[in-house]
C-alpha positions as CSV (number, residue, x, y, z in Angstrom):
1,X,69.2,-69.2,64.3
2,X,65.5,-70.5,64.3
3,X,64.8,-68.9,67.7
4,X,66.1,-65.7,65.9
5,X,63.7,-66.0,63.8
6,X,60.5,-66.9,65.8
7,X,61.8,-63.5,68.6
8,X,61.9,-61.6,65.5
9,X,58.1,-62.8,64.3
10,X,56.1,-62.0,67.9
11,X,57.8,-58.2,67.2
12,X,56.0,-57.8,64.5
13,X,51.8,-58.8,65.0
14,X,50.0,-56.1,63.8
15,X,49.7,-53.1,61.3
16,X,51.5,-49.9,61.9
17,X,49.8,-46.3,62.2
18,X,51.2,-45.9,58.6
19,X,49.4,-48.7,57.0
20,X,46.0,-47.8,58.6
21,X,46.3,-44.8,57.3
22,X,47.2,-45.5,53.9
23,X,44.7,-48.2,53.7
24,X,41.8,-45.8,55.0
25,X,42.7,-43.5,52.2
26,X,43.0,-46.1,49.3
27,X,39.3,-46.6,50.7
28,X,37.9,-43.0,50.6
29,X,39.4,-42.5,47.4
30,X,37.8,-45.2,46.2
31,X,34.1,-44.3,47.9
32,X,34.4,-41.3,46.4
33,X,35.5,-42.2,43.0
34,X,32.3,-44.2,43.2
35,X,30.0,-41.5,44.0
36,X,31.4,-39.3,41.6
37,X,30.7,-41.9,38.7
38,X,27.1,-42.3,40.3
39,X,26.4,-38.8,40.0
40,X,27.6,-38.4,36.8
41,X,26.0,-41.7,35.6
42,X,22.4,-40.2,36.9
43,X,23.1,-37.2,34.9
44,X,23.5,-38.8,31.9
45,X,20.8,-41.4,32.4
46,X,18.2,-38.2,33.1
47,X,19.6,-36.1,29.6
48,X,19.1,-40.0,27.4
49,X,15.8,-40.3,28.7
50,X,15.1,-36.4,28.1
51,X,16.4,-37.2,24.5
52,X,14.4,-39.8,23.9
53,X,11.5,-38.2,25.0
54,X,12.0,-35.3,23.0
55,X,12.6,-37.6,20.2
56,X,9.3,-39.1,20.9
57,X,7.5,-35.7,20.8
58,X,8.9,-34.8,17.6
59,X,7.7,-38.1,15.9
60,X,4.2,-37.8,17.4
61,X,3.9,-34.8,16.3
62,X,4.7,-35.4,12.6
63,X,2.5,-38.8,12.5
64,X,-0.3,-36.2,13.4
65,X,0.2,-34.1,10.8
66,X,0.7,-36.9,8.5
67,X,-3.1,-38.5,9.6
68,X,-4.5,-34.8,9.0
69,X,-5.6,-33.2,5.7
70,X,-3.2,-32.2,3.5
71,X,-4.9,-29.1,3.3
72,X,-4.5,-28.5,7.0
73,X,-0.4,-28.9,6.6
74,X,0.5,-25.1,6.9
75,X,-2.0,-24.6,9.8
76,X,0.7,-26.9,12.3
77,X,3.5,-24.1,12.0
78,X,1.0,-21.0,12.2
79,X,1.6,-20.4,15.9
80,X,5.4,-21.9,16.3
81,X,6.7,-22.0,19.2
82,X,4.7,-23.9,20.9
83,X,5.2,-24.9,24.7
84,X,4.0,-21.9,26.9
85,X,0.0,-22.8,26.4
86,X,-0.6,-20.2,23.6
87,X,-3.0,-23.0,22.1
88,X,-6.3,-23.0,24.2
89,X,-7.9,-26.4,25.1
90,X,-9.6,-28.0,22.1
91,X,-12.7,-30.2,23.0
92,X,-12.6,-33.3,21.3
93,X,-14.7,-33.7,18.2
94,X,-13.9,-36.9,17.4
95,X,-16.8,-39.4,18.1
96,X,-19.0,-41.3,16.5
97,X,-21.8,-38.0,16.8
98,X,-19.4,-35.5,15.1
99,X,-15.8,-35.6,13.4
100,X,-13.6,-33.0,13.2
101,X,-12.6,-31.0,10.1
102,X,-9.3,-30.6,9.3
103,X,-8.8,-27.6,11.2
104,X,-10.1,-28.6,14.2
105,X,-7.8,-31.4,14.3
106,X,-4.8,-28.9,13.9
107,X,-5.9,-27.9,17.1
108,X,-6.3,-30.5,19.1
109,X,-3.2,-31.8,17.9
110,X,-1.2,-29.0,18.7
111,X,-3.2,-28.5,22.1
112,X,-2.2,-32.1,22.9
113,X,1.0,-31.5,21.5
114,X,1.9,-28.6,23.3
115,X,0.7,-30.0,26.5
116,X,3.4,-33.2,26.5
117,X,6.0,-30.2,25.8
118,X,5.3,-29.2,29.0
119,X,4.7,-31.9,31.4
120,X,1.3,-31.7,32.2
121,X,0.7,-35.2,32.1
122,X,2.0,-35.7,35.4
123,X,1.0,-33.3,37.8
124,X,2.2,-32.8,41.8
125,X,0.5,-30.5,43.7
126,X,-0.5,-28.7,40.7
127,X,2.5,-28.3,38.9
128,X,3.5,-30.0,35.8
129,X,6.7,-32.5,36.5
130,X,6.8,-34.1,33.7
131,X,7.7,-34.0,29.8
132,X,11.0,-31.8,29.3
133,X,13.2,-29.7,31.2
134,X,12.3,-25.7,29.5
135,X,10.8,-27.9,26.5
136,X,9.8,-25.7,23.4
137,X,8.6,-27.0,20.2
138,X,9.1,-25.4,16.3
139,X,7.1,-26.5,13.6
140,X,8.0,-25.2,9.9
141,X,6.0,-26.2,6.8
142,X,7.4,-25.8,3.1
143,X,5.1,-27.2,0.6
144,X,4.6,-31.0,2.4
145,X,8.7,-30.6,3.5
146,X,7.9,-30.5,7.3
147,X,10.8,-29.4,10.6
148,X,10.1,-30.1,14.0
149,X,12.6,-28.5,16.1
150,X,12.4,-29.6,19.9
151,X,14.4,-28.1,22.5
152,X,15.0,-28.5,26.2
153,X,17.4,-28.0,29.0
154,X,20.0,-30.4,29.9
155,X,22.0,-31.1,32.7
156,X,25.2,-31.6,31.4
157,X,27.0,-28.3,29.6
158,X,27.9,-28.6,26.0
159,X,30.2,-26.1,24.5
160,X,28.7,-26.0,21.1
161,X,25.2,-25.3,22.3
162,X,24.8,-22.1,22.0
163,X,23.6,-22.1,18.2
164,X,21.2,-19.2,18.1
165,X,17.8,-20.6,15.6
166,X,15.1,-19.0,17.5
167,X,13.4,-22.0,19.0
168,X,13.7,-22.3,22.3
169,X,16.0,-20.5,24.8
170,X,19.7,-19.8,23.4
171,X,23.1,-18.8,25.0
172,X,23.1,-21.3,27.1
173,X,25.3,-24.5,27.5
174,X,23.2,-27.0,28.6
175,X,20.8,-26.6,25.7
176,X,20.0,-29.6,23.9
177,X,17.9,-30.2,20.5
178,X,16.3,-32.8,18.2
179,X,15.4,-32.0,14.7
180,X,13.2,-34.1,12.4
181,X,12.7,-33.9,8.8
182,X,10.1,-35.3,7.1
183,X,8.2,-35.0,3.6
184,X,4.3,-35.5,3.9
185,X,1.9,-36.2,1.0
């Protein structure tokens, strides 16, 4: 019986055709399940930190208009949308010479403003690259009650966001939004 047993062992050395095969598509399976979850994860990662950045712009934008004039409030909202450069370049009028009046530093917020909505920041052979994806920003001011409305284009497709509100490009699914409400005095 034992030399049975040791005939029946030098039969059987190596793996079959079969088992390579099944192995060698356990393992693409697995590659590609990983690059799948990579791509996905690199969407994601690039929509949070569009998020946050929009989220960022909204808050800057309100901390301006809280350092400004009351008096100035209304001014913020008079060109909204902002994001295509309709606000010309405002020199800068603060310095130690000459300090700007409350109008002038609408301006040059919303000039600085409107440039981070657009990217132009960082620049690569003359083209803006960074700030947001199709970024628009809304200002609305009633009495000190204050909206900032930012929108931009994400990567991922949304069923719900669509909602028409005229900031910003609508009808499409990959349109994303923060809004901030705030109350200055």
């Amino acid at each position: 019986m034992p030399q049975h047993f040791t005939a029946s062992a030098t039969k059987h050395k190596g793996m079959t055709f079969i088992e390579v095969l099944i192995a060698m598509f356990i393992m693409v399976t697995g590659i590609l399940g990983a690059v799948a979850m990579q791509a996905t994860a690199k969407k994601g990662s690039f929509d949070a930190m569009q998020r946050s950045l929009a989220s960022s712009l909204a808050q800057d934008i309100v901390e301006k208009m809280r350092s400004n004039d009351s008096t100035a409030l209304a001014l913020y909202a008079a060109n909204s949308p902002y994001g295509s450069g309709v606000i010309a370049d405002a020199e800068s009028c603060n310095s130690a010479d000459a300090l700007c009046t409350p109008i002038q530093m609408v301006t040059y917020d919303l000039y600085g403003w409107e440039q981070a909505l657009m990217g132009a920041g960082a620049k690569n052979s003359g083209n803006n690259v960074g700030g947001l994806v199709g970024g628009v920003g809304c200002l609305s001011v009633n009495g000190n009650a204050v909206t900032v409305v930012v929108t931009w284009q994400g990567k991922v497709e949304y069923a719900d966001a669509q909602k028409e509100d005229g900031c910003g490009t609508s009808g499409t699914k990959t349109r994303r939004q923060v809004v901030v409400n705030a109350f200055i005095l």
